[in-house]
N, C-alpha and C positions, 0 to 999 in steps of 0.2 A: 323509380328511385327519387326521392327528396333530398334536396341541394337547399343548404343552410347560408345566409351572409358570403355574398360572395364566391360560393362552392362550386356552383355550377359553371361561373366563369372558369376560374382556374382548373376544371375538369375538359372542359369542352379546346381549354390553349394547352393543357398537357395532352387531350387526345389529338389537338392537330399537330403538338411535335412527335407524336409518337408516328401517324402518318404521312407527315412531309420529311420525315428523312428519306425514304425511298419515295416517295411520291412528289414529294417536290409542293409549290404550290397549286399546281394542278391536282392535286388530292383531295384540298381542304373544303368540301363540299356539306354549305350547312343541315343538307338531309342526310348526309353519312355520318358527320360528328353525332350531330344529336341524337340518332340510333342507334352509334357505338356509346354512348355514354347515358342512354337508357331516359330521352325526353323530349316532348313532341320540337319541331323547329319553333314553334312559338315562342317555347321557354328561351331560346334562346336570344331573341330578340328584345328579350328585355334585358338583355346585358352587351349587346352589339347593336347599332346600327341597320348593316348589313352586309354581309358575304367580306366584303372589303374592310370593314372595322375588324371583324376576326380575323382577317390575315395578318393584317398589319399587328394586332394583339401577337399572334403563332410568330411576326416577324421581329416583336421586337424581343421573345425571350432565344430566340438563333440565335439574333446578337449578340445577349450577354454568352451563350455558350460560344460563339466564337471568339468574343473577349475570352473568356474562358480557354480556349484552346491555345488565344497568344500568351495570355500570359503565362500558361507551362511552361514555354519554352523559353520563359526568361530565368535564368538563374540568379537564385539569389546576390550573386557577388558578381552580377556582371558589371562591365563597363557601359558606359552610354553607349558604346559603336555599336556591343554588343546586345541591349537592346534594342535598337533599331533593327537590327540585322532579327535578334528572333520574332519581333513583330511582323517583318516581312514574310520571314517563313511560316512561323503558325498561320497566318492568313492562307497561303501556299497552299500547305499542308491540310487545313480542315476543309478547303474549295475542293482536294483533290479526297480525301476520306470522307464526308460529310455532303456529296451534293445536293441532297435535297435539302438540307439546312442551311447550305452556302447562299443557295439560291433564293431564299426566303430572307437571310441575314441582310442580303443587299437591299432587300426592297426599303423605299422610302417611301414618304408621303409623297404628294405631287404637286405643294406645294413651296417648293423652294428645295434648296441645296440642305447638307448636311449641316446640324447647328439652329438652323434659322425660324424655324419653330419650336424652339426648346432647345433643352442642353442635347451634348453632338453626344451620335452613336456610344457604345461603349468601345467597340474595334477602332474608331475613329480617331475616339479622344487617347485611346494607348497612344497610339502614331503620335498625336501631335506631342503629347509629354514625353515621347523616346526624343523628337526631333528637338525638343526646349530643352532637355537634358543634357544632347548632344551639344548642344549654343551654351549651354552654363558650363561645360567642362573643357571648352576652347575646341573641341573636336569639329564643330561647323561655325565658321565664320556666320556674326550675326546678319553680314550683308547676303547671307546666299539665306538664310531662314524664309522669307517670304514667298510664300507657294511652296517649300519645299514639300508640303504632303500631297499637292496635288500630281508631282513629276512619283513620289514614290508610289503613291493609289494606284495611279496610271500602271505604271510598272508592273506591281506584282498582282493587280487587278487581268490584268491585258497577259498575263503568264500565264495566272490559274487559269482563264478563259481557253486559252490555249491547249491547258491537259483537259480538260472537261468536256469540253466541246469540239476543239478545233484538232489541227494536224497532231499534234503530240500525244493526243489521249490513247495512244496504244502501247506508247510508249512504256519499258519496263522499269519498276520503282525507283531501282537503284539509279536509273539513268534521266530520270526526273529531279531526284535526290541532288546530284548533281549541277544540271541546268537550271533549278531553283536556288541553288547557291551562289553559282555565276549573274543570273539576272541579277538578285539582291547587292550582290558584292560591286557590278556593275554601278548600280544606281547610288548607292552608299560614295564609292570612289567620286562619282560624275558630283554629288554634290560638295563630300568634302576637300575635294583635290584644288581648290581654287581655280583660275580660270575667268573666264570674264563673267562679271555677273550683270 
């Protein structure tokens, strides 16, 4: 097969989201893409680094689909509370439908934090303009803004972990449904309820 300006890239990061959704990034194997996608691994090195450049490529289009999944569930006429609240859950919700793209969506670089080599995730930067939106409409006092994404990340980060991996992942939908609403509601309350800051 001949890959034209760029084609073979984007052939080789759609064939690793098609395989890291159930495979996770333990899938993304550059002698399987480039034989699912019909060209020797060499070819593909002149468009990656190595192994580690195409993940991170596979990881950063997760991303926008998990941006993508939060911003479904924001409605058009919501309130700031109520975008925060469905930022929280779409994150939630596509950790717990999507885990081999959940898993992939996290990964960063390894050098530095979210942000600080470029502009911040697309899931990332939702959070933060729910949380600025929240502070413009009086809903969170400006003095609790600071770090508040790191207490909400934490939060519903440390939840989805939880059904994915940990004691809850047997858990039945509806009663996930639920316990993801209470976490979120939880932390929303904890920052805007005043209190000491």
């Amino acid at each position: 097969m001949s890959y034209h300006h760029g084609g073979l890239r984007a052939a080789l990061i759609a064939e690793g989201l098609r395989v890291a959704r159930t495979g996770g990034a333990a899938a993304l194997g550059m002698r399987e893409l480039t034989r699912a996608v019909g060209v020797s691994p060499n070819a593909a090195y002149r468009h990656f680094a190595d192994r580690q450049a195409l993940v991170l490529a596979v990881a950063l289009e997760a991303q926008d689909l998990l941006a993508d999944a939060m911003r479904a569930r924001i409605a058009p006429s919501a309130s700031p509370l109520d975008r925060l609240r469905a930022v929280g859950l779409g994150y939630i919700h596509f950790a717990r439908t999507e885990r081999g793209w959940f898993e992939l969506a996290i990964l960063t670089r390894d050098d530095g934090p979210p942000g600080t080599n470029g502009p911040f995730p697309a899931p990332f930067q939702l959070l933060l303009d729910a949380l600025d939106g929240l502070v413009a409409s009086g809903g969170l006092p400006a003095a609790r803004r600071a770090h508040a994404e790191w207490a909400c990340w934490s939060t519903v980060h440390g939840f989805a972990d939880l059904t994915t991996r940990g004691p809850l992942r047997r858990q039945d939908p509806a009663t996930l449904d639920a316990l993801a609403s209470y976490v979120v509601d939880t932390v929303i309350e904890g920052l805007t309820s005043g209190g000491s800051t």
